[in-house]
C-alpha positions as CSV (number, residue, x, y, z in Angstrom):
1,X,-16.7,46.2,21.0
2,X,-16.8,42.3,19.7
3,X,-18.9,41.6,17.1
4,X,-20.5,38.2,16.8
5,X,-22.2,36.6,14.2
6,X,-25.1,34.2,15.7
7,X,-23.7,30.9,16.8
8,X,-25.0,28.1,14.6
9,X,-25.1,24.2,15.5
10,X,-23.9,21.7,13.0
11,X,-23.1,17.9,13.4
12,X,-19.8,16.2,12.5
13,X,-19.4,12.5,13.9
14,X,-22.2,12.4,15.5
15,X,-21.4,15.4,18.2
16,X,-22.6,18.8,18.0
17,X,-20.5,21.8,16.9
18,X,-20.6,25.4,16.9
19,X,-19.4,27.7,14.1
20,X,-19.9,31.7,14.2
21,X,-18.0,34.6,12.9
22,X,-16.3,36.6,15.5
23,X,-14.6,40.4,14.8
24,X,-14.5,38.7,11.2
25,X,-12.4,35.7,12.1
26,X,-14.9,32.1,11.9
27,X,-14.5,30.2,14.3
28,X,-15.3,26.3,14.8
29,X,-15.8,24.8,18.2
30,X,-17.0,21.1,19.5
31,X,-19.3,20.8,22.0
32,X,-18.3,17.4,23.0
33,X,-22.4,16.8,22.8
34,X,-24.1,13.9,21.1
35,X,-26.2,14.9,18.6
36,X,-29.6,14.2,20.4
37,X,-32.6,16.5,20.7
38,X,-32.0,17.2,24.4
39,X,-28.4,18.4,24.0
40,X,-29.4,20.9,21.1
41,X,-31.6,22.3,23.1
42,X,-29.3,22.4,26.0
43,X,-27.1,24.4,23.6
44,X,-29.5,26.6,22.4
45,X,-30.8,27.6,25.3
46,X,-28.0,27.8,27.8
47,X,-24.6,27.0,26.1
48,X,-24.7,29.5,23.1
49,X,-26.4,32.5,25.2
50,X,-23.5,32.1,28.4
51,X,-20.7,32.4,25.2
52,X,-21.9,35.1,23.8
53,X,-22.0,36.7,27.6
54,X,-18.3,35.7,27.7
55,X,-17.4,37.5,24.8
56,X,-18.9,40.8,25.5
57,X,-17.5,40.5,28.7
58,X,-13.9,39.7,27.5
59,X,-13.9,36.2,29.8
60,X,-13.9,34.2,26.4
61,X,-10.3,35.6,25.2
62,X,-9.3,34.6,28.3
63,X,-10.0,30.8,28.6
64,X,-11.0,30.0,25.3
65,X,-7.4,30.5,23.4
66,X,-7.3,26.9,22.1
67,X,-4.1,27.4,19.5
68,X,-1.4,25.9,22.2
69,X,-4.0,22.7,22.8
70,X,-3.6,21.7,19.6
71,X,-1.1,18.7,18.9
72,X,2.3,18.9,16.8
73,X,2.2,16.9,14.0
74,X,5.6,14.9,15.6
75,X,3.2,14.5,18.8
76,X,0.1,13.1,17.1
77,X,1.6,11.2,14.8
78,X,2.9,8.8,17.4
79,X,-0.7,8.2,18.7
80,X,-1.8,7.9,15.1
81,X,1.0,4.9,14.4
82,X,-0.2,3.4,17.7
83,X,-3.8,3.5,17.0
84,X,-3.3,1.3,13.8
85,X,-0.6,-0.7,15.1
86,X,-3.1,-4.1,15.4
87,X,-4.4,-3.6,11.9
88,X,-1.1,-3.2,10.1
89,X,1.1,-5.9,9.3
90,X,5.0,-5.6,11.4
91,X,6.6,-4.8,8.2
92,X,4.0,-2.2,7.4
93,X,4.2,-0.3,10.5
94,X,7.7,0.0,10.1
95,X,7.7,1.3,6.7
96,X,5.0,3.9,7.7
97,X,7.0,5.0,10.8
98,X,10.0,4.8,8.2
99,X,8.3,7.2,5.7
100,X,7.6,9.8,8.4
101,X,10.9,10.1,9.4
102,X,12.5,10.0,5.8
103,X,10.4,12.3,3.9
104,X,7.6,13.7,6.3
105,X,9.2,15.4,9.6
106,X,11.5,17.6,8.4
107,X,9.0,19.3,6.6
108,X,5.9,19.5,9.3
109,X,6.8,17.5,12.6
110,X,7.5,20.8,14.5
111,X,3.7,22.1,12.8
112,X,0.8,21.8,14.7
113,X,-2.2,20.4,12.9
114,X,-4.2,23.4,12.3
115,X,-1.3,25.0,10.6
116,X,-0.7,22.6,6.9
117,X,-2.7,24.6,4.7
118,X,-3.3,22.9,0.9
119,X,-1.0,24.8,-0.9
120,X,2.0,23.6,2.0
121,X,1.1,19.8,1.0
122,X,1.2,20.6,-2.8
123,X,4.6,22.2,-2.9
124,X,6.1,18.9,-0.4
125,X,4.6,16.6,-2.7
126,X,6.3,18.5,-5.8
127,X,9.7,18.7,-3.6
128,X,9.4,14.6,-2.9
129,X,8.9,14.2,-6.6
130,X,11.7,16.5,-7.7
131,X,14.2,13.8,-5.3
132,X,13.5,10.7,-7.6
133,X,10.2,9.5,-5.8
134,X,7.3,7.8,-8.0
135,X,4.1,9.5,-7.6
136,X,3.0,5.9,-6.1
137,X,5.5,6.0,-3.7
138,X,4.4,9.4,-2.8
139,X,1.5,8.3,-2.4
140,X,2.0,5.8,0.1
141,X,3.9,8.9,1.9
142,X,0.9,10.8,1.9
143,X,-1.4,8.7,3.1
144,X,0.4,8.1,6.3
145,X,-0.7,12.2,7.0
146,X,-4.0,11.6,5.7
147,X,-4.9,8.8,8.2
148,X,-3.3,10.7,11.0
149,X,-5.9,13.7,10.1
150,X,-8.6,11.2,10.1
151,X,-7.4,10.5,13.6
152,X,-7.3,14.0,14.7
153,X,-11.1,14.5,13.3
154,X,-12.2,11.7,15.0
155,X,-11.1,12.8,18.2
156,X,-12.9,16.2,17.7
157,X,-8.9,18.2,17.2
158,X,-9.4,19.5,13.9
159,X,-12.5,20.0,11.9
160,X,-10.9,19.4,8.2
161,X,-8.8,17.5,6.6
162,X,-6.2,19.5,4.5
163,X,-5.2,16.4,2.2
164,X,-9.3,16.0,1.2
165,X,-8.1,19.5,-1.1
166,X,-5.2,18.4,-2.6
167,X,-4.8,15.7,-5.4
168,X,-3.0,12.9,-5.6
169,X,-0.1,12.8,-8.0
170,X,-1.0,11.2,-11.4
171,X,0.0,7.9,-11.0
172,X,1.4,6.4,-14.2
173,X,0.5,2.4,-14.8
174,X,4.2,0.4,-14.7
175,X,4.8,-0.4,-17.8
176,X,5.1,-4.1,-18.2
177,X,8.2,-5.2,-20.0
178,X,7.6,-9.3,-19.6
179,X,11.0,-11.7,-20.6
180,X,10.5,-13.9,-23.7
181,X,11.3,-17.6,-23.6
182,X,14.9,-17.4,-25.0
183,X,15.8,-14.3,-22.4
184,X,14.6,-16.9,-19.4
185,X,17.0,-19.7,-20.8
186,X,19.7,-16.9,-21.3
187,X,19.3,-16.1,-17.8
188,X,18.9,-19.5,-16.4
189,X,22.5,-20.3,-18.0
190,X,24.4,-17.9,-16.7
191,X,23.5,-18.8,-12.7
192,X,24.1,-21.9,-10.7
193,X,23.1,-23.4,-7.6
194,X,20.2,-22.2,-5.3
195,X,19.8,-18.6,-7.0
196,X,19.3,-20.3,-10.4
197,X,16.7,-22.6,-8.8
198,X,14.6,-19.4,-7.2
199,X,14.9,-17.9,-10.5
200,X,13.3,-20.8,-12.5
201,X,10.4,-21.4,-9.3
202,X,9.8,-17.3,-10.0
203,X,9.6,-18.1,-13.8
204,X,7.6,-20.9,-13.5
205,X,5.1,-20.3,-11.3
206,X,4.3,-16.6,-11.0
207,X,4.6,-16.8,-7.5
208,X,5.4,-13.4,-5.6
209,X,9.3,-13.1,-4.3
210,X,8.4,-13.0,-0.5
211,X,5.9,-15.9,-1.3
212,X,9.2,-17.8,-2.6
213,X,11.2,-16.7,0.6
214,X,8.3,-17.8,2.8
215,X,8.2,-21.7,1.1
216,X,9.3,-24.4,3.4
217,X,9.7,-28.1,2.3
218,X,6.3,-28.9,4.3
219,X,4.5,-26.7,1.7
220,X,5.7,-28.6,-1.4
221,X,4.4,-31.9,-2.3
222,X,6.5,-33.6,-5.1
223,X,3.9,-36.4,-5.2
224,X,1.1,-34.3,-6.2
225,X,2.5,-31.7,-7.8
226,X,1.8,-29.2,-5.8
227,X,2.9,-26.0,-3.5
228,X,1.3,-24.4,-0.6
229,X,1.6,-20.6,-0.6
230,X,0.6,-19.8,3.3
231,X,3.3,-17.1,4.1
232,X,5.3,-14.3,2.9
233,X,8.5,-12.7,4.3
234,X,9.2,-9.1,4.0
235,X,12.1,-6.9,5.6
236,X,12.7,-10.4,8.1
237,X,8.5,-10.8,9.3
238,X,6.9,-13.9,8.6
239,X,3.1,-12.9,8.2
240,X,0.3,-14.3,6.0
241,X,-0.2,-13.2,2.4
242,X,-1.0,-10.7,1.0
243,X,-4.9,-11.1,0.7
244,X,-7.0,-14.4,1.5
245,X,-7.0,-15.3,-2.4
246,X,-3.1,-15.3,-2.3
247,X,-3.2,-18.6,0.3
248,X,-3.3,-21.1,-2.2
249,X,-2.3,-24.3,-3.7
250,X,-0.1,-23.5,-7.3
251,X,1.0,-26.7,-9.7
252,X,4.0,-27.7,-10.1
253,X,4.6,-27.6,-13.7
254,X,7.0,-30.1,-15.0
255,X,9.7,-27.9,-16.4
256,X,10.1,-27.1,-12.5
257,X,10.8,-30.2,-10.8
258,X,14.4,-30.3,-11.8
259,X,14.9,-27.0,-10.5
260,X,13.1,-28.2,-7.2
261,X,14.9,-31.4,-7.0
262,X,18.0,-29.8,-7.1
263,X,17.1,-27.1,-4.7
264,X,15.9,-30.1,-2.1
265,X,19.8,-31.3,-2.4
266,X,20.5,-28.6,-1.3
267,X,18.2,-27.5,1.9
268,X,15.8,-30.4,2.0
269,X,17.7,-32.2,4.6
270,X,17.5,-29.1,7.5
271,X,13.5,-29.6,7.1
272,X,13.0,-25.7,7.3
273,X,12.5,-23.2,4.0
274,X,13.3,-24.2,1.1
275,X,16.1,-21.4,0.5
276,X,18.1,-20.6,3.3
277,X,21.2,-18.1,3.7
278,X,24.5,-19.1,4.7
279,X,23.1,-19.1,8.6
280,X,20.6,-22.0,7.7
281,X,17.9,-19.2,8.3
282,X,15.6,-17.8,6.2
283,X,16.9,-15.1,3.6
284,X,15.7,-12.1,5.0
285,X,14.0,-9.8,2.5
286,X,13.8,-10.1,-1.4
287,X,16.0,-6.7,-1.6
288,X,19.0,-9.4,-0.7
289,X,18.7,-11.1,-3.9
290,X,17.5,-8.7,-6.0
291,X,20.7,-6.2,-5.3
292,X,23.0,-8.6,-5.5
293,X,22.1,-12.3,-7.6
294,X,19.1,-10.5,-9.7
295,X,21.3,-7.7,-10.9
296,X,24.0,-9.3,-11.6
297,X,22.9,-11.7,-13.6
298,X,21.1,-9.5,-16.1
299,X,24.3,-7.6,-16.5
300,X,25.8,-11.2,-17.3
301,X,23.1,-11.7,-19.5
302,X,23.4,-8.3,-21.0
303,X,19.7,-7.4,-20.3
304,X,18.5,-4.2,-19.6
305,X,17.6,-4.2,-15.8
306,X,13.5,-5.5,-15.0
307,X,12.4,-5.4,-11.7
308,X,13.0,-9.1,-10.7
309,X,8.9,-8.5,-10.1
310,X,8.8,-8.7,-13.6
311,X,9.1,-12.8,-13.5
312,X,6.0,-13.0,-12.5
313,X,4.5,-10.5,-15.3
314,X,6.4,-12.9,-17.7
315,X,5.1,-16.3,-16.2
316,X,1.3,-14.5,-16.7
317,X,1.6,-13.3,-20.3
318,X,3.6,-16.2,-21.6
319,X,0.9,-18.2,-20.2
320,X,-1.9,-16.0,-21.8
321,X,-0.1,-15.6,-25.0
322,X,-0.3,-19.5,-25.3
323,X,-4.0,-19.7,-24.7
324,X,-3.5,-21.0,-21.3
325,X,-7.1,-20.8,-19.2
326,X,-7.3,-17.4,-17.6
327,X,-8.9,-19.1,-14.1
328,X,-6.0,-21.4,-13.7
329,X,-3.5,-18.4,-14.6
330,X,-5.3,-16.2,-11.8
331,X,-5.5,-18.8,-9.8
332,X,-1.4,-19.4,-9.9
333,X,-1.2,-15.4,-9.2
334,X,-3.7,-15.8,-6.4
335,X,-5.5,-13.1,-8.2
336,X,-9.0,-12.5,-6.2
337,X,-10.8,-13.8,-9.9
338,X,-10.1,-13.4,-13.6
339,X,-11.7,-9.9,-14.0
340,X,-8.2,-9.0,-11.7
341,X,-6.2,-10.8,-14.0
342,X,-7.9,-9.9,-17.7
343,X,-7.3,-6.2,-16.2
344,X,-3.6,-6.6,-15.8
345,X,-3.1,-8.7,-18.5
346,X,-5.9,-8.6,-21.2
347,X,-3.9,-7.2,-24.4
348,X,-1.4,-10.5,-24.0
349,X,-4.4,-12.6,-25.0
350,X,-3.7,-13.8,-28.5
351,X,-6.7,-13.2,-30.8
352,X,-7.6,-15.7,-32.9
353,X,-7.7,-15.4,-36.4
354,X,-11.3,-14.4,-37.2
355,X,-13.1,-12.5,-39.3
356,X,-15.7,-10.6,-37.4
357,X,-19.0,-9.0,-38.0
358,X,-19.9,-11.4,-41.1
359,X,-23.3,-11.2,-40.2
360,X,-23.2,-7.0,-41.5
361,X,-22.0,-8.1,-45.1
362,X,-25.0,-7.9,-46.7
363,X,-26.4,-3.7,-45.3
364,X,-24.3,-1.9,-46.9
């Protein structure tokens, strides 16, 4: 004979579920009811009493085996990506569909989404970090399953969400290795032509690489002094920035305009960006000249290798260290506000040379 436990309602979402215990194994089922009074009490007193007739008679093993409706995680995961696809940016997308492929679907596609336990999730997290990956970039991975269970909880598939059990991987804070003034002339003097000119405009004004891809001639106004930042280019899409604060207008310092000048020589007559590739088009993603003009010359320079991100860490602290004002600094970043900026930044602010606390001379 079944044994039951008595069927209980609970609300997730906003629609009414059941959860009971049956020959020891609990069970959680949706009712696909809105939580209103009418539908508890249709459940109480008609819903829950005909289930519990279907299991003593047997009829509920035979339509109520649910395991084969659930979804593969390779199945639902294409709905997930296409659910998201208007509020995610081209390039996004594709690197989300790109870390599935690369690092997620050899390991659960062919499971269906009941299946990932915890401890499955910690040991692929461990394997991804064992292969080189940072745990930020792991992270990123993860959350592309996350969002997808989200998805499947929403639509009333699954009741929990696996990765709400495991942690994240301790994320370490990139250590932030800025160049001094004489490694930025070093570098400057051992490039020529347009790469040493997008090398001095990173230097000089802390702008963002796919910011400096995304500059056309419109956006920079010699007269003034100033450039527009109002797009970005990453992996070959033009979109916006990368938050509102980022569109903004940046000064052109004077140790710049040189650089600039020369750079117009070369591009400024085809009225299109300001550095093109040897098409006349756009360069296509940063990854272009970091792996080829960046790294080569640092080796030149004989400089340990800095993420050419980095010229943007140097353009903030050198301007902190030399009591710049921190608005106009996070302004140039197109940080959201100075708290953003003294965050990142804070222990490159030089302290003046004060004696503090004078006031306390006279307690002890």
């Amino acid at each position: 004979m079944n044994k039951i436990t008595q069927p209980k309602l609970f609300t997730r979402n906003g629609k009414l579920w059941i959860r009971f215990s049956l020959n020891g194994k609990q069970i959680r089922k949706s009712l696909n009811l809105d939580d209103t009074k009418a539908n508890k009490k249709l459940a109480q007193t008609q819903i829950i009493p005909q289930m519990i007739l279907k299991v003593t008679s047997g009829e509920f093993f035979n339509n109520n085996d649910d395991t084969n409706k659930i979804p593969l995680i390779d199945d639902y995961i294409i709905k997930s990506f296409e659910m998201h696809k208007s509020s995610r940016k081209e390039s996004t997308q594709k690197d989300c569909i790109g870390m599935y492929k690369n690092h997620i679907k050899e390991y659960f596609g062919d499971r269906r989404l009941n299946e990932l336990k915890p401890s499955d999730i910690k040991i692929w997290q461990n394997t991804l970090l064992e292969k080189g990956l940072s745990p930020s970039r792991v992270k990123h991975i993860r959350n592309v399953l996350t969002l997808m269970y989200r998805d499947a909880q929403e639509d009333e598939i699954i009741d929990k969400n696996p990765f709400e059990l495991v942690r994240i991987p301790k994320i370490v804070p990139t250590e932030i290795y800025p160049f001094n003034l004489d490694e930025i002339k070093l570098i400057l003097s051992n490039v020529n032509g347009w790469v040493k000119n997008f090398i001095a405009l990173a230097f000089f004004t802390g702008a963002r690489s796919g910011e400096i891809i995304g500059l056309k001639w419109e956006d920079v106004d010699f007269l003034k002094k100033e450039i527009y930042i109002k797009r970005t280019i990453k992996m070959g899409e033009i979109s916006s920035p990368k938050t509102i604060s980022s569109i903004r207008s940046i000064d052109i310092l004077d140790i710049l305009v040189p650089f600039l000048e020369d750079q117009y020589s070369i591009t400024g007559k085809k009225k299109s960006f300001v550095f093109l590739n040897k098409d006349d088009n756009h360069i296509y993603d940063i990854k272009r000249v970091r792996d080829t003009h960046w790294r080569k010359v640092l080796k030149l320079s004989n400089l340990d290798y800095r993420p050419i991100y980095h010229t943007r860490h140097t353009f903030a602290t050198i301007m902190l260290e030399n009591n710049e004002d921190i608005l106009w600094v996070s302004n140039m970043l197109g940080h959201v506000n100075a708290t953003m900026t003294l965050s990142k930044y804070a222990r490159y602010i030089k302290k003046a040379n004060k004696v503090r606390a004078t006031f306390l001379k006279d307690v002890a």
